[in-house]
C-alpha positions as semicolon CSV with decimal commas, in nm:
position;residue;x (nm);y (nm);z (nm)
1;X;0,000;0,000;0,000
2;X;0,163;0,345;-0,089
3;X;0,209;0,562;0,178
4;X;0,316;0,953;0,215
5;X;0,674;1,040;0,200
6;X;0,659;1,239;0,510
7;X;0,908;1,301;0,833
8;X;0,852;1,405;1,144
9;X;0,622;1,749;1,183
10;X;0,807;2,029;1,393
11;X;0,618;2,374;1,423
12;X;0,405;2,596;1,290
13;X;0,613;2,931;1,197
14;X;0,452;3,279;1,278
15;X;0,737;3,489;1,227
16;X;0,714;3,764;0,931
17;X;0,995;3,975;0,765
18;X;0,886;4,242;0,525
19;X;1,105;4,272;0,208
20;X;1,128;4,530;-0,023
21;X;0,896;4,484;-0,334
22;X;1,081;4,298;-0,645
23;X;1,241;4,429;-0,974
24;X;1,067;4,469;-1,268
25;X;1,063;4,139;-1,450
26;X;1,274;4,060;-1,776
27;X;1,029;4,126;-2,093
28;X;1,039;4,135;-2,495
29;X;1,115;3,851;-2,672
30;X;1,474;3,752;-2,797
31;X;1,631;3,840;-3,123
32;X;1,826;3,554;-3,310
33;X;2,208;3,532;-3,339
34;X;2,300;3,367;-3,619
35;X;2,619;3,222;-3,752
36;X;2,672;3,121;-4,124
37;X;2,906;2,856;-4,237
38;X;3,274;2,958;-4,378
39;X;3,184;3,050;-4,782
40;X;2,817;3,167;-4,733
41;X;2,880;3,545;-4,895
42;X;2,674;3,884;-4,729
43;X;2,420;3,847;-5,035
44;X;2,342;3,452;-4,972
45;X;2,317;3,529;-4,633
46;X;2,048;3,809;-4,662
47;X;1,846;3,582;-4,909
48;X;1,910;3,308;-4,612
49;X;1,715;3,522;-4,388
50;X;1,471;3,719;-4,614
51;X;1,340;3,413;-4,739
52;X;1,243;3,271;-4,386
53;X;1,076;3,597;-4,270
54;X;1,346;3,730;-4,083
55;X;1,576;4,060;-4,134
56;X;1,938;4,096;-4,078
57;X;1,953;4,371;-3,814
58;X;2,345;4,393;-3,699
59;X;2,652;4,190;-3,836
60;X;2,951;4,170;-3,633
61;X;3,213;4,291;-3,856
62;X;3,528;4,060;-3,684
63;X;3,382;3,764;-3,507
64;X;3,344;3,448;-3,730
65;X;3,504;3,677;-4,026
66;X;3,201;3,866;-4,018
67;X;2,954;3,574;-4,071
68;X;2,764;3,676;-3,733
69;X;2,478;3,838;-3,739
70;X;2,167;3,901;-3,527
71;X;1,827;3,827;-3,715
72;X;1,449;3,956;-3,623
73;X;1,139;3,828;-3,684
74;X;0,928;3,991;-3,966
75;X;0,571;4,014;-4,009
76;X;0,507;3,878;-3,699
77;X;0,693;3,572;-3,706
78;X;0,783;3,450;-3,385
79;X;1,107;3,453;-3,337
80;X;1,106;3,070;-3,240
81;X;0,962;2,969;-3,511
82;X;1,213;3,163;-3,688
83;X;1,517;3,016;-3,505
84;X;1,434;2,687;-3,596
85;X;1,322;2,784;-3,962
86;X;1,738;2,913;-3,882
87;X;1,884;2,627;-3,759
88;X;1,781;2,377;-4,017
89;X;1,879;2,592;-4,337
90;X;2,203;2,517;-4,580
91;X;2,460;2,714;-4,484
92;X;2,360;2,783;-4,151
93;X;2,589;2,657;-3,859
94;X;2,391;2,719;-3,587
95;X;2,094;2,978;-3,440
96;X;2,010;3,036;-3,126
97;X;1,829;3,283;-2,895
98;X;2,015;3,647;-2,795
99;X;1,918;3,576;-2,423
100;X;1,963;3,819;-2,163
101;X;2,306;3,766;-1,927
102;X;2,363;3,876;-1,583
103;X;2,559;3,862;-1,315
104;X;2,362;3,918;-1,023
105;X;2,045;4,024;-1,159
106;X;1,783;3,828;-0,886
107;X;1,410;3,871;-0,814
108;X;1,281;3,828;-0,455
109;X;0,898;3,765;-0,331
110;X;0,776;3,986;-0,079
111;X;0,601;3,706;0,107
112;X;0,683;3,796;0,468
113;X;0,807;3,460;0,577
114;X;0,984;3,401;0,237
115;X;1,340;3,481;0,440
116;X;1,329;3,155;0,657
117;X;1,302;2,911;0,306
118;X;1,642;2,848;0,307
119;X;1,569;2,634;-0,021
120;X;1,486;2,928;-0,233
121;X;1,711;3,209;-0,078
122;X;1,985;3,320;-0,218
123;X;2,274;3,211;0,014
124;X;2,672;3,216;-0,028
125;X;2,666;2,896;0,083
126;X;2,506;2,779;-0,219
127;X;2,274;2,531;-0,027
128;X;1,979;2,667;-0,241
129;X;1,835;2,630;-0,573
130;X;1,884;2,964;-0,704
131;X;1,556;3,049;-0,741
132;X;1,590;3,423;-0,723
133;X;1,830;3,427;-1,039
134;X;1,577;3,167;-1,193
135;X;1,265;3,409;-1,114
136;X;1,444;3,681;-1,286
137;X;1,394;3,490;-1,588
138;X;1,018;3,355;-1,504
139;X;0,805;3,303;-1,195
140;X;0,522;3,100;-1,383
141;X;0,478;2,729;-1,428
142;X;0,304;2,525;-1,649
143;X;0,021;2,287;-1,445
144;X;0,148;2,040;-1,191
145;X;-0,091;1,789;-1,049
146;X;-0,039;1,674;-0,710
147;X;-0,112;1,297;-0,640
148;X;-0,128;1,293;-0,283
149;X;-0,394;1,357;0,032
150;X;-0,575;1,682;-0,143
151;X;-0,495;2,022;-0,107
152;X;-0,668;2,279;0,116
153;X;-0,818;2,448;-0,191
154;X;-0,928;2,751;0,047
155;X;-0,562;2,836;0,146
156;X;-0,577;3,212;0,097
157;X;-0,154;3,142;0,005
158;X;-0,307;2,819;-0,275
159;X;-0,655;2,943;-0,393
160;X;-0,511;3,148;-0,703
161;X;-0,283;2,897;-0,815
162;X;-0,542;2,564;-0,794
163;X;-0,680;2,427;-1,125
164;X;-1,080;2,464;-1,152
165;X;-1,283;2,272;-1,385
166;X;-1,574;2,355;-1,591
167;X;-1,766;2,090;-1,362
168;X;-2,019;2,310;-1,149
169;X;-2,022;2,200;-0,791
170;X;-2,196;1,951;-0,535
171;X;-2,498;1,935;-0,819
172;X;-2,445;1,566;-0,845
173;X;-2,381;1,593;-1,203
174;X;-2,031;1,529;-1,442
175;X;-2,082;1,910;-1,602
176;X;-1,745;1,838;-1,811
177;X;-1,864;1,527;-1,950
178;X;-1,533;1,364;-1,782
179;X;-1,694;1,065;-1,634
180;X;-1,632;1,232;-1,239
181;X;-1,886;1,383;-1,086
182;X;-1,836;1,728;-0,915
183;X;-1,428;1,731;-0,972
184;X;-1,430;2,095;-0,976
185;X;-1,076;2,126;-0,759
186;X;-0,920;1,830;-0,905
187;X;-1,072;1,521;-0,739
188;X;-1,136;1,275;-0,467
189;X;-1,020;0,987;-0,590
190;X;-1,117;0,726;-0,307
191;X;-1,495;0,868;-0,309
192;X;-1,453;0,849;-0,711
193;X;-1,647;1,191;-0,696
194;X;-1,617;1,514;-0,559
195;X;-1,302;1,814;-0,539
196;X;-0,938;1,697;-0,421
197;X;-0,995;1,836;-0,050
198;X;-0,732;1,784;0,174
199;X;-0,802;1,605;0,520
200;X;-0,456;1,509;0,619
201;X;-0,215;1,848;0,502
202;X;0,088;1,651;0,394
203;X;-0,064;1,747;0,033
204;X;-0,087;2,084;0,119
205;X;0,252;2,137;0,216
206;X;0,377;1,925;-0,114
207;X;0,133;2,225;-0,312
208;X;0,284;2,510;-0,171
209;X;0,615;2,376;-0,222
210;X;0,565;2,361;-0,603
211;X;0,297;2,651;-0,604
212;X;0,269;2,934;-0,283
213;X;0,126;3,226;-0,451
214;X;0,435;3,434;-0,479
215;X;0,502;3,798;-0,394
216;X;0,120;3,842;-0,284
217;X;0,240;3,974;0,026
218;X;0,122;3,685;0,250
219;X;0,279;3,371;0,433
220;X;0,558;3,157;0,215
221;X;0,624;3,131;-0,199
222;X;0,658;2,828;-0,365
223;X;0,912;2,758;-0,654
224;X;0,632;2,877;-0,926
225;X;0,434;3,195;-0,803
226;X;0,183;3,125;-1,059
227;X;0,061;2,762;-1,181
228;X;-0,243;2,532;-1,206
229;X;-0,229;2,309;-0,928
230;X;-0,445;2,007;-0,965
231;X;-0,548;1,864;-0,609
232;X;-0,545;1,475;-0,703
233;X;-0,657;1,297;-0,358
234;X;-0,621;0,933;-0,331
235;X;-0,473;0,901;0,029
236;X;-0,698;0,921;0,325
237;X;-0,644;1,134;0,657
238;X;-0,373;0,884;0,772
239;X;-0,161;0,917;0,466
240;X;-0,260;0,567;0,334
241;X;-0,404;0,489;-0,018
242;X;-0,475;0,191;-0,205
243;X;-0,232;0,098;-0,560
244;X;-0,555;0,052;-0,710
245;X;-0,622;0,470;-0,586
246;X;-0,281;0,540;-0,721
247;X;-0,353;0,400;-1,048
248;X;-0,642;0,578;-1,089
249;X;-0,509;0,914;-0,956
250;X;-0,206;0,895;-1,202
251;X;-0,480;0,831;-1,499
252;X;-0,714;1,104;-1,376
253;X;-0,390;1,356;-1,371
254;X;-0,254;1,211;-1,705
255;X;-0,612;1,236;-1,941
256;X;-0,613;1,607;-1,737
257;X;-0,332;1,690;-1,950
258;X;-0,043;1,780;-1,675
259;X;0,325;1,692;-1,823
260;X;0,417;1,745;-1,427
261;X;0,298;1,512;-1,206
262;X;0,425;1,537;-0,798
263;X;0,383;1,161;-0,641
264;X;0,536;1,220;-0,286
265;X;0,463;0,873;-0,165
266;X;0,618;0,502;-0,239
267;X;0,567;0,160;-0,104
268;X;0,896;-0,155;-0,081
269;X;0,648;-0,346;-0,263
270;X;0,679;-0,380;-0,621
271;X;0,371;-0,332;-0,830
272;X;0,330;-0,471;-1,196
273;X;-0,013;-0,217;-1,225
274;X;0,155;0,055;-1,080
275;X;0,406;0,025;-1,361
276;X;0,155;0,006;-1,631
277;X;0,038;0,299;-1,475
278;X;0,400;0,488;-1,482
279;X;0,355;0,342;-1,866
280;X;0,010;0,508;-1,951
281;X;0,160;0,833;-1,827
282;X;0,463;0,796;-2,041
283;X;0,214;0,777;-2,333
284;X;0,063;1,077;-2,232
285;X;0,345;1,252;-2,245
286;X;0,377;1,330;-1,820
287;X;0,693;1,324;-1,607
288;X;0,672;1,188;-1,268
289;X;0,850;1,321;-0,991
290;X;0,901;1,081;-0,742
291;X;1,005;1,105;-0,339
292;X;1,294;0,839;-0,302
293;X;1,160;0,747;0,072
294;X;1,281;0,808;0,424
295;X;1,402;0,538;0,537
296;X;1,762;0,562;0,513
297;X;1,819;0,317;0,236
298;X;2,000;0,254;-0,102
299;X;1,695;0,191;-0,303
300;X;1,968;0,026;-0,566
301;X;2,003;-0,244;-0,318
302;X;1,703;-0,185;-0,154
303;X;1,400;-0,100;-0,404
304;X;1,100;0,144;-0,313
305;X;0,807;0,239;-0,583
306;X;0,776;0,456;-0,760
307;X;1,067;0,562;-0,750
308;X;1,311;0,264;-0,801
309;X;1,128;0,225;-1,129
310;X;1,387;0,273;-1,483
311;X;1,117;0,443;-1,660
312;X;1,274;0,719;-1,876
313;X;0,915;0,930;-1,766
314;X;1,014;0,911;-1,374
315;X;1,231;1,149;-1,235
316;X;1,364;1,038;-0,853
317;X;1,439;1,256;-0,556
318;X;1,642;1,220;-0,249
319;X;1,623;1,479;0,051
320;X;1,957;1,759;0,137
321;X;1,974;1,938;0,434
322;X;2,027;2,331;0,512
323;X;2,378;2,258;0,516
324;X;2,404;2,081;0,196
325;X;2,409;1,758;0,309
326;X;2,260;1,451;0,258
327;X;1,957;1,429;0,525
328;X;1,971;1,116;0,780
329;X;1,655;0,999;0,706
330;X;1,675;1,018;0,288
331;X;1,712;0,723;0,057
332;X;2,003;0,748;-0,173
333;X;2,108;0,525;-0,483
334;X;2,352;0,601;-0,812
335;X;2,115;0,433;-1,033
336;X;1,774;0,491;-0,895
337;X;1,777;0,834;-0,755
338;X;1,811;1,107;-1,015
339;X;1,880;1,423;-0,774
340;X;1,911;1,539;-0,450
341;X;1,693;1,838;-0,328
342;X;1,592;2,078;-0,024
343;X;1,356;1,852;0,201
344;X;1,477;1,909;0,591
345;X;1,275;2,135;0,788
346;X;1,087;2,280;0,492
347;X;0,853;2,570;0,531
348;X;0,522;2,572;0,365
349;X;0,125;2,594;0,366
350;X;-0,085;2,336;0,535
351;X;-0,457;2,313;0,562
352;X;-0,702;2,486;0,762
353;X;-0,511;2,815;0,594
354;X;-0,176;2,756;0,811
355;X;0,207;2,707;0,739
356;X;0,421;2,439;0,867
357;X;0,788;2,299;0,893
358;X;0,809;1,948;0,756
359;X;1,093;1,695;0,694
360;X;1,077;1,441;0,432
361;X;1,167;1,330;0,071
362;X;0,815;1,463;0,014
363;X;0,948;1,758;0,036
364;X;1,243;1,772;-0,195
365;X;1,002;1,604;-0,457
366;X;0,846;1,885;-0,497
367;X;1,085;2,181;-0,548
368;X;1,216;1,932;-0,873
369;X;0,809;1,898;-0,972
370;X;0,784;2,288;-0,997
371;X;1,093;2,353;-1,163
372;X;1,039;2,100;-1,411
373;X;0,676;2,268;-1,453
374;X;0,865;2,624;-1,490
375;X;1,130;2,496;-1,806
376;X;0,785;2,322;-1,931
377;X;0,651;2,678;-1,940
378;X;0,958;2,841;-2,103
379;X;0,932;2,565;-2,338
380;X;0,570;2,422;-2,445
381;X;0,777;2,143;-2,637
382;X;0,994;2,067;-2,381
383;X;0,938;1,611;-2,346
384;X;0,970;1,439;-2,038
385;X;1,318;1,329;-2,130
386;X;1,434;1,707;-2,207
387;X;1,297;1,849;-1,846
388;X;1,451;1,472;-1,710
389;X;1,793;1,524;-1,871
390;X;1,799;1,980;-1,739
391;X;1,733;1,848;-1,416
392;X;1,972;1,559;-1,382
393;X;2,263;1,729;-1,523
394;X;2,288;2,131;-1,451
395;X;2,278;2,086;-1,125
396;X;2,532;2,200;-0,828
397;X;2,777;1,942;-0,652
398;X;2,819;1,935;-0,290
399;X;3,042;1,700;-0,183
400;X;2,830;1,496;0,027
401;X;2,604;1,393;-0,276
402;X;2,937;1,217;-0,425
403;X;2,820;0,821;-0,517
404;X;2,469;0,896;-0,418
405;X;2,286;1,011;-0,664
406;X;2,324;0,993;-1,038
407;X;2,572;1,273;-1,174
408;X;2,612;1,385;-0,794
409;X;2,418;1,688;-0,772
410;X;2,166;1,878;-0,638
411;X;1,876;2,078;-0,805
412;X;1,898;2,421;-0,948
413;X;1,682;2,621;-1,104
414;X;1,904;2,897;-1,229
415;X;2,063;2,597;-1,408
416;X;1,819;2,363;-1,574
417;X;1,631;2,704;-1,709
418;X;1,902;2,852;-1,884
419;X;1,983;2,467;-2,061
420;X;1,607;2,422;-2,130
421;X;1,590;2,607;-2,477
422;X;1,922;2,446;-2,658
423;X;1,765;2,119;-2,563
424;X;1,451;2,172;-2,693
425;X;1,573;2,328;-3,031
């Protein structure tokens, strides 16, 4: 039977620090710099570009022997489309976007108790994700659904970011034509009917993780300060659910559409229909990002599901610790656990409207769900392999992660958003 991936609770935090409001976000879209192979004259290269809708609007006179040039979009082209149109022509070497660079350039939330998620602020230490840099760049996330107890869809710090349906509700009726009746917050799976309400709050803590409202001013921010969260309840107020639950929660978030799907639970025994299940949501297109488990264990040696599972689709996550560390309680493994990330005394919403510290892989899980969900936003095409393969690799590398995860490192955002595009493309 799966259970929640959850640690000890500690506290409830009341504390509030007021920051100063954030910087204007980045805006327009890119231009295009493209290079042109050695022989391609000035006259072949304008015809290059003229004939694929762009315009040749500055050509750097030394580098590449003067074969560099930047391109825009004409008659409203996007400039994607364009780059690609680019990057496949004769004669072309390669296009790519003119992103902005900086070097310290950061955007900070002025959610009061945003100061005490040591996950998400910027620290020298460099035991964070590097969110601020990231949310220079973005702050929005594509939808996540959260397979897990509900989510307290009332949370003043969650009700702007939770997925509604067209289904009108408690009328008894499937308005959507979806074969649930009265799913209008995501849905109850156990009841088969009804919104994804949260009796339990380990899945409201996993929802503000990936999704706190951010810089509203009020209580904590999650990774994405705008999403669609979809509440996806198929464990009861214990933290228990059936496989058969599972299944049906990972088909319910799958035929929903959500490429991002948050499974902060697991189980040591190994489930054939559970797999097809992982399957069904590879075939949909849908990553999974799965808590590796608290018990201490190399899941290698020692398998828990989800997340000891090969699938290409499933994306594995152990548990580090304000220090950088490995924490006690987190399951480890080369093979079968993808990344390390925040998940010791985490900071986040929990239902009935409050905030609380938890411990767990349940709560690393998470931060990797919503920045996968934030490179799926900077890139609609992005596959489960290319927000997999961002993730996994530009990461950071504390020491203590050497031999215990694959490619030894630990999430960051900063990272895996500025790789997204050039995977994509």
């Amino acid at each position: 039977m799966p259970h929640l991936r959850e640690s000890l609770s500690v506290t409830v935090v009341t504390a509030a620090i007021v920051l100063l409001a954030p910087a204007t976000a980045a805006g327009a879209a890119e231009p295009v710099l493209v290079g042109f192979d050695k022989g391609v004259s000035k006259q072949r290269q304008g015809k290059i570009v003229d004939a694929l809708g762009g315009r040749i609007a500055k050509r750097f006179s030394a580098v590449r022997g003067g074969r560099l040039v930047v391109v825009h979009p004409r008659g409203g082209l996007r400039a994607k489309a364009l780059r690609k149109a680019l990057g496949r022509a004769k004669g072309v070497s390669y296009a790519e976007p003119d992103s902005t660079l900086s070097t310290s350039a950061t955007r900070q939330p002025d959610d009061p108790d945003y100061p005490f998620q040591y996950a998400l602020v910027d620290s020298p230490s460099g035991q964070d994700i590097d969110a601020p840099t990231a949310w220079s760049t973005r702050t929005s996330c594509s939808t996540v659904a959260i397979l897990d107890t509900g989510i307290d869809t009332d949370h003043p710090d969650l009700a702007p970011n939770i997925y509604k349906s067209s289904d009108k509700p408690n009328n008894g009726k499937d308005d959507d034509k979806n074969g649930f009746v009265d799913d209008t917050y995501g849905l109850n799976v156990i009841k088969g009917k009804g919104s994804g309400e949260d009796d339990n709050g380990h899945g409201s803590h996993v929802a503000g993780i990936v999704g706190g409202r951010g810089d509203n001013a009020l209580g904590v921010s999650g990774i994405c300060w705008s999403t669609k969260l979809i509440a996806v309840k198929f464990m009861n107020s214990k933290g228990k659910g059936s496989t058969s639950d599972a299944i049906d929660g990972i088909q319910y978030a799958a035929k929903k559409g959500a490429k991002v799907i948050n499974c902060s639970f697991g189980s040591s025994s190994k489930s054939s229909s559970l797999h097809d299940a992982v399957d069904y949501a590879q075939s949909k297109g849908s990553l999974l990002v799965v808590a590796a488990g608290n018990d201490g264990d190399n899941i290698d040696k020692k398998p828990e599901y989800p997340a000891a599972y090969t699938d290409s689709n499933i994306l594995t996550v152990a548990a580090t610790t304000s220090t950088d560390t490995l924490a006690s309680f987190s399951n480890y493994g080369a093979t079968a656990v993808d990344v390390g990330a925040p998940g010791n005394q985490i900071l986040s919403t929990y239902k009935g409207g409050g905030y609380k510290l938890l411990s767990g892989t349940s709560m690393a899980s998470p931060y990797a769900a919503g920045v996968a969900a934030m490179l799926r936003k900077q890139e609609s095409e992005a596959t489960y392999s290319d927000l997999r393969y961002a993730i996994r690799h530009k990461v950071d590398l504390p020491i203590a992660l050497n031999g215990k995860v694959a490619y030894n490192g630990r999430l960051n955002a900063r990272k895996a958003l500025a790789a997204i595009p050039s995977l994509v493309d």
